[in-house]
C-alpha positions in Angstrom: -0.3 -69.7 -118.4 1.2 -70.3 -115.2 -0.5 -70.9 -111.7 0.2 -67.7 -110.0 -0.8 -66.0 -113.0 -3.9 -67.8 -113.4 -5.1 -67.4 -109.8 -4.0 -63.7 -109.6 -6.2 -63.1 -112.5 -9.2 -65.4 -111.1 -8.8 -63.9 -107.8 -9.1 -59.8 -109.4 -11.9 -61.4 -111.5 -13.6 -62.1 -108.3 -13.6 -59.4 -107.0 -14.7 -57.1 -109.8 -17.8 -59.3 -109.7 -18.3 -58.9 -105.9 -17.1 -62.3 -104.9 -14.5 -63.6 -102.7 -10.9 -64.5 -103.6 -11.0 -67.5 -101.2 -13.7 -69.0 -103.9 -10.6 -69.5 -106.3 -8.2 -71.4 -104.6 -11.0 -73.6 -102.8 -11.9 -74.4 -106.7 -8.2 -74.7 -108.2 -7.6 -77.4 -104.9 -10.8 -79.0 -106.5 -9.5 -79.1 -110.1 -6.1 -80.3 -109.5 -6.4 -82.3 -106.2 -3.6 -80.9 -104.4 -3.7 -78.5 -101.3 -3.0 -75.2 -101.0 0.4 -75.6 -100.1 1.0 -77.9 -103.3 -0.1 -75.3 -105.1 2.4 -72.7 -104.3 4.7 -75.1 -105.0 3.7 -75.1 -108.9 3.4 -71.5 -108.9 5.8 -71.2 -111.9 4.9 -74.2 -113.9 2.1 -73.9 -116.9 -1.3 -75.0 -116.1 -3.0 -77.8 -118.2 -5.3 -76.6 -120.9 -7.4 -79.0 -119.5 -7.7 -77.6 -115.8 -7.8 -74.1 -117.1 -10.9 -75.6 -119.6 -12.6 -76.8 -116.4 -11.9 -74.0 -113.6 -13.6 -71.3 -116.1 -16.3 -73.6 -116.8 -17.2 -74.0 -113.0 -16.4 -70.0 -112.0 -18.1 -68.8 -114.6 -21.4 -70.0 -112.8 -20.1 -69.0 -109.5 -19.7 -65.4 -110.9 -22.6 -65.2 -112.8 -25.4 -67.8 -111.6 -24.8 -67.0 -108.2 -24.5 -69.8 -107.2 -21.7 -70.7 -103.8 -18.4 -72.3 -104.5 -19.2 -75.4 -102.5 -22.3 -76.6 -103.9 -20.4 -76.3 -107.4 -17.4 -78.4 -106.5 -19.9 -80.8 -104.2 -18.6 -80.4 -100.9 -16.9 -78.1 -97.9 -13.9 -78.9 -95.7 -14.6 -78.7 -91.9 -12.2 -79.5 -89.3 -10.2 -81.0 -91.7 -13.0 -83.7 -93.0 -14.4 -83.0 -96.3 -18.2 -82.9 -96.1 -20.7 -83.3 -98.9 -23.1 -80.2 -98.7 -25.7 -79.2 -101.3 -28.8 -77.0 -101.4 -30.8 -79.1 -98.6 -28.2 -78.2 -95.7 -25.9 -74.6 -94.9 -22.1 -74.9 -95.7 -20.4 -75.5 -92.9 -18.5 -71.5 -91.1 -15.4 -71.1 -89.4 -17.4 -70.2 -85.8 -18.8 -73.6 -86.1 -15.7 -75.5 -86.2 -14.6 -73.1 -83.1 -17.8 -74.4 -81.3 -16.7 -78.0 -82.1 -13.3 -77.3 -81.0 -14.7 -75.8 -77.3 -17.1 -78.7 -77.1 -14.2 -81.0 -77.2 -12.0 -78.7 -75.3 -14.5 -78.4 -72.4 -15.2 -82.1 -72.7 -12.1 -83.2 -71.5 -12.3 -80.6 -68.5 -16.0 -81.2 -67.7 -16.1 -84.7 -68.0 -12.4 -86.1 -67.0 -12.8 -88.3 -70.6 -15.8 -90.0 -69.2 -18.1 -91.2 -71.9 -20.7 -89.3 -72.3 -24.1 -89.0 -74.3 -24.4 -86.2 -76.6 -26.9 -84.6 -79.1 -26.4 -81.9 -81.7 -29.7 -80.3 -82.6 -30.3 -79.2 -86.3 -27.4 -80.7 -87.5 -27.8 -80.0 -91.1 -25.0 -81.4 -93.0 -24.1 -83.5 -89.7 -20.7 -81.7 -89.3 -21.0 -80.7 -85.6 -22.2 -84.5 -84.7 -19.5 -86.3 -87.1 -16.7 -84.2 -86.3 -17.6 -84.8 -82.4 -18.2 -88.6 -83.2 -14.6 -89.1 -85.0 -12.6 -86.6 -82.6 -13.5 -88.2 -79.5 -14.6 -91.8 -79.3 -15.9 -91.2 -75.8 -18.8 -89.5 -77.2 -22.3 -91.5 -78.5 -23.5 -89.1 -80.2 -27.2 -88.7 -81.7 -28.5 -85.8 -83.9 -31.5 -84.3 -85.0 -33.2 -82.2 -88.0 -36.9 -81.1 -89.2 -35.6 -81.3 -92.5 -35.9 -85.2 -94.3 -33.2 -83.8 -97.0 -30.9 -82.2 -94.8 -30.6 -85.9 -92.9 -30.0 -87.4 -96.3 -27.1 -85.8 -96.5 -25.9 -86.2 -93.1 -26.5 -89.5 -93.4 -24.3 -89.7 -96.0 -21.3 -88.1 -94.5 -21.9 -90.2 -91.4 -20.8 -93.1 -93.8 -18.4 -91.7 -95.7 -16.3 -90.0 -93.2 -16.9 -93.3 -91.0 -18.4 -92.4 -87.8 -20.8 -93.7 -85.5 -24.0 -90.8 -84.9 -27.3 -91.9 -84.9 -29.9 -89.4 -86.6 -33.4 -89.0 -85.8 -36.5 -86.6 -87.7 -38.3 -84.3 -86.0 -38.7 -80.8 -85.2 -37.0 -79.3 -82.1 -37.2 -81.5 -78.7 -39.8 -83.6 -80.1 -37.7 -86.6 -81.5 -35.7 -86.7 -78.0 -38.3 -87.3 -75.7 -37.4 -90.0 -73.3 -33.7 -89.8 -73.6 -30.7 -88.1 -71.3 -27.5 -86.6 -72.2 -24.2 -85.2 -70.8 -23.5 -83.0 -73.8 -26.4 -80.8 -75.8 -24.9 -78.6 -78.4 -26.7 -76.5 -80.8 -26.1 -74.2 -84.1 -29.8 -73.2 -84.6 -31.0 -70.5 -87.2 -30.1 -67.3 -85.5 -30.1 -64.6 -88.3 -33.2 -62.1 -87.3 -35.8 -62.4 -90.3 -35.5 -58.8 -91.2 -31.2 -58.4 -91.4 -30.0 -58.6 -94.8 -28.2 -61.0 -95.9 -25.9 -61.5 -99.0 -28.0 -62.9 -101.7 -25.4 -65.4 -102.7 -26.2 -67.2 -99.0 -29.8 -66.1 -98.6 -30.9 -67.4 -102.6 -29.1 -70.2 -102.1 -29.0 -71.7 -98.9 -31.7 -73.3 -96.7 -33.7 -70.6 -95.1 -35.4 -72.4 -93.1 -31.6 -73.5 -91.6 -30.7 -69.2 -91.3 -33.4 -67.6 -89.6 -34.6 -67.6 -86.6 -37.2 -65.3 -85.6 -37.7 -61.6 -85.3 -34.9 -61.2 -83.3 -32.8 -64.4 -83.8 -33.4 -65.6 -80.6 -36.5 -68.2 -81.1 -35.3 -71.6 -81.4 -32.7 -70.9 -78.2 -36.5 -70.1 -75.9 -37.6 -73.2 -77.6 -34.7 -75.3 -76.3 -34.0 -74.0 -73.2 -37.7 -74.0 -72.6 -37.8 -78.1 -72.8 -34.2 -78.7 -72.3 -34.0 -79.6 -68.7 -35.7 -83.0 -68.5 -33.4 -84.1 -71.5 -30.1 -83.7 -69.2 -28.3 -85.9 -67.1 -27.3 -84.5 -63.4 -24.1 -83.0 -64.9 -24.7 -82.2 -68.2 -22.7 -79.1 -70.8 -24.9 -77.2 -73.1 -23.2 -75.5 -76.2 -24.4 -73.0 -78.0 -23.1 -70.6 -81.5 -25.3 -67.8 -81.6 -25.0 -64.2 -82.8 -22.6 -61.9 -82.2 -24.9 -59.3 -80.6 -26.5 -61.8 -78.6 -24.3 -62.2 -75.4 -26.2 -60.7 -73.0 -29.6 -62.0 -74.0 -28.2 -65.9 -74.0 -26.7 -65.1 -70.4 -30.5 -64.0 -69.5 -32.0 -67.1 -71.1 -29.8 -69.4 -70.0 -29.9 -68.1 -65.9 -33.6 -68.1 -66.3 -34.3 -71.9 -67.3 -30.9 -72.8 -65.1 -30.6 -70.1 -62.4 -28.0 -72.8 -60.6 -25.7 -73.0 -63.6 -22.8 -71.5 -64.1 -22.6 -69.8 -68.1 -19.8 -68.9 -69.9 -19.5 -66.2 -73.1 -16.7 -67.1 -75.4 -15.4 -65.8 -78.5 -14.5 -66.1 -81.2 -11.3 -65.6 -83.0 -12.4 -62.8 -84.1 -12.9 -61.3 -80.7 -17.0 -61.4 -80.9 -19.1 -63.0 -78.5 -20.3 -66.1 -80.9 -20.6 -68.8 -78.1 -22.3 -69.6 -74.7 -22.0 -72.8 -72.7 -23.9 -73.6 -69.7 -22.6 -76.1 -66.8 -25.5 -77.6 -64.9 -24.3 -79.6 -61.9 -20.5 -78.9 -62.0 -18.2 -76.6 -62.0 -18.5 -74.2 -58.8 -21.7 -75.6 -58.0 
């Protein structure tokens, strides 16, 4: 059987089980070792018995156990750095690596490439804090999670992706008292406890790392609430939120820093997934 062939049957197979065609090449990339772009390449050519033997093996317990495509294969690729994730910490989302990429965006604009403290709360997997750690070696970076298992494995990616972020235990502010930073950035759980969610993340994934609250907006009163005394002067505050939520973070964040100026942006998807707040700095 051929590798279009193959796919195009894996990827209707998918689907008629309520799963997502992405799911199949992020596995064939795992089976074979080549990227996406390889693989169109070998389109035409016949797939090894052996690959096909392991694909099916691997699918068949994404389509029928439920269970999500990266904690099959082992990891999830974010910003382009493979990260190990497993039941302890949530697979890494596009909007995350979009907050990432403003962080570093409004990093260099912000700060003039100064360098700079910085501290990415509930980290999880460590992505955020890594990613910002290898992108820009301007940036010490520390990072924080309630969660012993979750640091495990950000602990591990911090050494196997090679960067330089210090994590410390604790839930919330507590594990950063006494300490400053230029740069606080923050993916807390945001789902409301009541939306649904697709059993495939919710049965799976940390819950503790998804919701956040009756209306999704807990842990951001939390941190705002205690935030001040862990900035600098001139400090940038980074935030992924809900979609639905613009409005509310403007509130919040005028409220607890009524001299800042705070910015909405969105994603590429057009929805309102970020807010940053500038304390100190720009028009000020």
């Amino acid at each position: 059987m051929t590798y279009r062939k193959f796919i195009k049957e894996k990827q209707n197979e998918a689907l008629e089980n309520d799963k997502e065609e992405s799911a199949v090449y992020l596995l064939m990339e795992y089976i074979t070792g080549l990227e996406t772009n390889a693989l169109y390449m070998k389109n035409d050519l016949e797939m090894k018995e052996s690959d096909i033997e392991r694909f099916n093996s691997i699918f068949d317990k994404y389509l029928h156990d439920n269970k999500p495509i990266q904690y099959l294969i082992g990891y999830s690729n974010f910003y382009g750095y493979d990260f190990i994730v497993n039941e302890d910490v949530l697979i890494p989302r596009c909007e995350t690596e979009e907050l990432v990429e403003n962080v570093l965006y409004k990093y260099d604009d912000f700060f003039k490439g100064k360098r700079v403290d910085v501290c990415d709360l509930a980290t999880g997997s460590g992505c955020i804090a890594i990613t910002l750690s290898k992108e820009e070696k301007n940036m010490n970076v520390i990072a924080t999670d309630i969660s012993h298992k979750a640091l495990e494995v950000a602990r591990l990616n911090n050494e196997k992706l090679g960067a330089n972020v210090k994590f410390l235990e604790g839930d919330m502010l507590k594990p950063l008292k006494g300490k400053k930073f230029d740069i606080f950035v923050s993916n807390p759980p945001y789902i409301p406890d009541s939306e649904l969610v697709d059993s495939l993340v919710k049965d799976n994934e940390p819950n503790i790392a998804l919701f956040g609250g009756s209306d999704g907006m807990k842990f951001y009163r939390i941190i705002l609430a205690g935030l001040k005394d862990l900035l600098k002067p001139k400090a940038m505050v980074a935030f992924e939120h809900g979609y639905d939520k613009k409005d509310e973070m403007y509130k919040l964040a005028k409220f607890y820093f009524p001299n800042s100026n705070v910015e909405c942006i969105k994603d590429l998807e057009g929805k309102d997934r970020m807010t940053f707040i500038y304390v100190g700095g720009i028009d000020e």
